[in-house]
N, C-alpha and C positions, 0 to 999 in steps of 0.2 A: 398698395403702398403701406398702408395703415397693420398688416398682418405682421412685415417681415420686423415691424420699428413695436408690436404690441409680445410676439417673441422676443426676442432683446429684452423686454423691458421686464418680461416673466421670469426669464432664465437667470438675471441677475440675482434676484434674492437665493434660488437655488445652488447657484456656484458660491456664495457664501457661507453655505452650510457645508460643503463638498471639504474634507482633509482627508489628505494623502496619508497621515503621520505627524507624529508629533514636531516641532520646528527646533531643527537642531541649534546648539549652542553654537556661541559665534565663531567660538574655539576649540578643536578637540585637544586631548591628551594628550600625552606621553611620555615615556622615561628617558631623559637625557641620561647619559654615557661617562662616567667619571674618568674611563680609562678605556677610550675608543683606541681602535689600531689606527697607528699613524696611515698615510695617504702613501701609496708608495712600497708601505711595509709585505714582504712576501714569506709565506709562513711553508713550508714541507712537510708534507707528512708521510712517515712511510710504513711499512704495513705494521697494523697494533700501537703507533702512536697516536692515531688520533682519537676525538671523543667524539663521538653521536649522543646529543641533547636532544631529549624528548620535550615536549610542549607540558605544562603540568596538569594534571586534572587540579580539579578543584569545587569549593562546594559551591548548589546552584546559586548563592546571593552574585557569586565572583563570575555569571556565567554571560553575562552580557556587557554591555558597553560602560554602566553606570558606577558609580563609585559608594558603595556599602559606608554608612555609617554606624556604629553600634548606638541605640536610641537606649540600650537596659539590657539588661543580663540576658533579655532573652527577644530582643527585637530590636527588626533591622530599620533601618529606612536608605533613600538616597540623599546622595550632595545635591542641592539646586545648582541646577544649569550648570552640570559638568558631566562631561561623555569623554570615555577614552577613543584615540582612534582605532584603535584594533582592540581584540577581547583581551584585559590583562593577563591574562595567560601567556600568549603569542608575545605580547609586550617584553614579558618577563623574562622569556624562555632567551630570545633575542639578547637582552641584555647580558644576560648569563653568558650566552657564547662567545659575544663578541670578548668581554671581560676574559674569559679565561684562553681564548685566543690569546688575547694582548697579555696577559700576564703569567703564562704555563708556554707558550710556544703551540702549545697543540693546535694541530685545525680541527673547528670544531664544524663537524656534521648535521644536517637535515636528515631525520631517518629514512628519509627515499635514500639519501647518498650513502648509505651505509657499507654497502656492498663495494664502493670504490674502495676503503680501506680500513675494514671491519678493526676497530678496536676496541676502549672503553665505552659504554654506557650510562647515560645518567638521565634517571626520570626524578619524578617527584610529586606532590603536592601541593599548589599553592593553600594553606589552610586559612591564611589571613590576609588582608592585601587591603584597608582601609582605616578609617577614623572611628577615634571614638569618640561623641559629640560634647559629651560632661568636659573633656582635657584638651581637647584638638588633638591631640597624640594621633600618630597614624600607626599599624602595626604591621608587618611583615613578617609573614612564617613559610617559611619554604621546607617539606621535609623531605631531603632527598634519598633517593636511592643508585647506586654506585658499583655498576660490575665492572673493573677494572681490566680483565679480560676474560675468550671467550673460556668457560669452564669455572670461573674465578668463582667465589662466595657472592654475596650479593652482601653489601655496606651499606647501612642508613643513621643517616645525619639529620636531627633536625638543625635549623638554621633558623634565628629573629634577631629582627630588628626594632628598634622604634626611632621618630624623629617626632618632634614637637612641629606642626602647622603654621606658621606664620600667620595664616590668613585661614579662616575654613572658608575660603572658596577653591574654584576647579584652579589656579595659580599657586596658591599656598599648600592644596592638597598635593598635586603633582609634583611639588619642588620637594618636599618630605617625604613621599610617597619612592622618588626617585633616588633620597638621599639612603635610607633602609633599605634599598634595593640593590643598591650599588655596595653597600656592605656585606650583603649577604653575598653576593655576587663575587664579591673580594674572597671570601670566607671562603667560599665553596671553590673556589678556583686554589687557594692556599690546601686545601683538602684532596684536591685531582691530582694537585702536582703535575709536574712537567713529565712529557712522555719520553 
């Protein structure tokens, strides 16, 4: 009796020391939508109208969950206890489609689906996608690239934004973070134009 109640009694301080990972924030990210497609809305696309959106590369600060803040000209750090839910990349990419869905008419493509109804092209680079800590500022750089069709030249745009943080936490950042996104978003769909 005395063995199974002196294990127990061992293993506890052990499982105290035991982490999985670090303990996620209470909330994750993400970018709200200034100019979602309405519920209902149905879009056609027919051959060479539509756009296939790449996901953006981008440099490794922007390559995980966390939210980059510029600490000095030359160093980075993170927001406390803020995490996006997907890699801002994917975040971004999304936004972009759905916007220039909703505002060019085009349906915008996943490059698996490209082959359904090969048209325009657009990749990019996210180059910037956080705060700077000295202003709150958040900065947004998207530099795209735009083949229009197949054989076409290949176009590049850089595109920025900035919004001022309300708050530098993961609320304040996201809502500024989302507002510069949604602009450039705007921008770059005014740039595809309709198919």
């Amino acid at each position: 009796m005395r063995s199974p109640l002196l294990a127990a009694a061992l293993a506890l301080p052990l499982a105290a020391c035991i982490s999985f990972g670090a303990k996620p924030p209470p909330t994750l990210m993400t970018l709200s939508n200034a100019s979602p497609l309405a519920p209902g809305q149905s879009v056609t696309a027919r051959e060479g109208t539509s756009i296939t959106i790449y996901v953006p590369s981008a440099p490794p600060e922007l390559g995980g969950l966390r939210v980059p803040v510029k600490a000095g000209p030359n160093a980075v750090a993170y927001l406390k206890d803020a995490q996006w839910g997907d890699a801002p990349t994917r975040l971004f990419r999304n936004l972009l489609a759905e916007t220039i869905t909703a505002k060019t008419g085009r349906v915008a493509l996943d490059p698996r689906q490209y082959v359904l109804a090969p048209g325009a092209r657009l990749s990019g680079r996210l180059v910037d996608f956080g705060m700077d800590a000295g202003t709150g500022q958040v900065t947004a750089t998207y530099d795209a690239m735009l083949v229009r069709k197949e054989g076409a030249t290949l176009e590049s745009r850089r595109f920025q934004a900035k919004a001022q943080a309300a708050t530098q936490d993961a609320p304040g950042v996201a809502a500024a973070l989302s507002q510069a996104s949604n602009q450039i978003a705007a921008e770059v769909a005014d740039w595809v134009g309709a198919g």
